[in-house]
N, C-alpha and C positions, 0 to 999 in steps of 0.2 A: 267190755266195750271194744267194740270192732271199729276202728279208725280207718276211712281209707285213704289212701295218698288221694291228693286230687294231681289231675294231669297240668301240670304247669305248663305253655306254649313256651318256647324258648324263645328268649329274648334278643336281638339283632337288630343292628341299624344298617338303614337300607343307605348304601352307598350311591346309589345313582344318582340323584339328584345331587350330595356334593360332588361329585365326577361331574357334573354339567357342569356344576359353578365354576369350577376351578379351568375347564375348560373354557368357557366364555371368558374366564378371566385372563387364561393366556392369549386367546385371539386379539382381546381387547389389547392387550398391550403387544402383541405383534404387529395390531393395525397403527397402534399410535406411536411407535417408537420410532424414530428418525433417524438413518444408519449417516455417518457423515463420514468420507474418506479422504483425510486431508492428503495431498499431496504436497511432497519437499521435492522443489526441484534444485540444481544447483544449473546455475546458467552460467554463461560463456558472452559475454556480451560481443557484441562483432566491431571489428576494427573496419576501418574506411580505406578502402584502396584509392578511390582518384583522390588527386593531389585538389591542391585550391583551385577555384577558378579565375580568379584573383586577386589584386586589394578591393577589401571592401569599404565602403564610404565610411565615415565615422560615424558611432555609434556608441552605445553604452555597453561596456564587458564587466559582466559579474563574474567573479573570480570565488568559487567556491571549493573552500582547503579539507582536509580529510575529516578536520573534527569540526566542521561544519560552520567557520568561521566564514563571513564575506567581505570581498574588496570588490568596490564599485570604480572602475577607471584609474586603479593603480591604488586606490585611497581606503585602506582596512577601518570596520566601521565597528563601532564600539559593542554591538550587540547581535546577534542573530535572530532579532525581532523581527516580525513583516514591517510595520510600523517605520522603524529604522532603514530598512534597503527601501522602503517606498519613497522617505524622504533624501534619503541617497542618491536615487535614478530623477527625481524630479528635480534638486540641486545641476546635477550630471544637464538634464534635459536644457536646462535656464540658461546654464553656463553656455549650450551648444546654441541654443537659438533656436529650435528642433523641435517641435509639438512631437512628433513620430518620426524617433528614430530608430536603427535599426539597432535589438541587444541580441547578444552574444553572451550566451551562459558557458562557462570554462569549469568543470568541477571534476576535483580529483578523483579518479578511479575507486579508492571505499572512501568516498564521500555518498551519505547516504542519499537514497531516493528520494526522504522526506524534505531534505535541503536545495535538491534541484528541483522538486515541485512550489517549496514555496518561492524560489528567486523564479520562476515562469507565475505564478500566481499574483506575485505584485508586481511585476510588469504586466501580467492581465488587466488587473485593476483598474490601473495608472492610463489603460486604452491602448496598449503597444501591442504589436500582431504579428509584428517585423522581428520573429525570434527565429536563434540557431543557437545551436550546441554542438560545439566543438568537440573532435574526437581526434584519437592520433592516427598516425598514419601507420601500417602495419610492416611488419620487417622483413616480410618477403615478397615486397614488392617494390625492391631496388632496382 
């Protein structure tokens, strides 16, 4: 018996088509990925050369301390609530006589941003428009 080999086709998978996918699939997430470059800046806040211009009428001064406690007109308030400084400036406000007085926000240098936004927020509230924030006066310009 004469047997003969049969010619077997060699067997191979064709790579092109996954080489598409995998390419599509990188585009795809090149197109959809979000590059975000956060920036840390370290700021220098600026100091105020002209001096006052001079008394100003009476008004409400928020006094804000480094760890974010507030005094309203001399008078330290049991909470750093909005709530609390609202009913504080409108007490202040009664006492004055003053629908719209003028306030003066005073906050220690690392007292945070978040505690002079909210003492100008509840003087917003409250209808007041007559605001200043105080700063010091710089030391080269004696």
């Amino acid at each position: 018996m004469n047997f003969r080999r049969s010619n077997r086709e060699e067997v191979s998978v064709n790579l092109t088509p996954l080489i598409d996918i995998v390419f599509l699939l990188l585009i795809f997430f090149m197109v959809s990925t979000t590059f975000t470059k956060e920036n840390h800046l370290s700021l220098t806040l600026p100091e105020a050369q002209a001096s006052a211009a001079g008394e100003t009428p009476e008004g409400v001064d928020i006094l804000i301390t480094a760890n974010g406690e507030f005094s309203v007109n001399g008078k330290s308030l049991i909470n750093s609530q909005p709530d609390t400084l609202k009913r504080a400036i409108t007490s202040v406000m009664e006492e004055m006589g003053t629908a719209t007085p003028s306030v003066t926000i005073t906050a220690d240098a690392k007292a945070t941003h978040e505690s002079v936004v909210r003492a100008m927020d509840a003087a917003g509230q409250l209808g007041l428009v007559n605001l200043s924030i105080t700063t010091r006066k710089s030391e080269d310009s004696n």
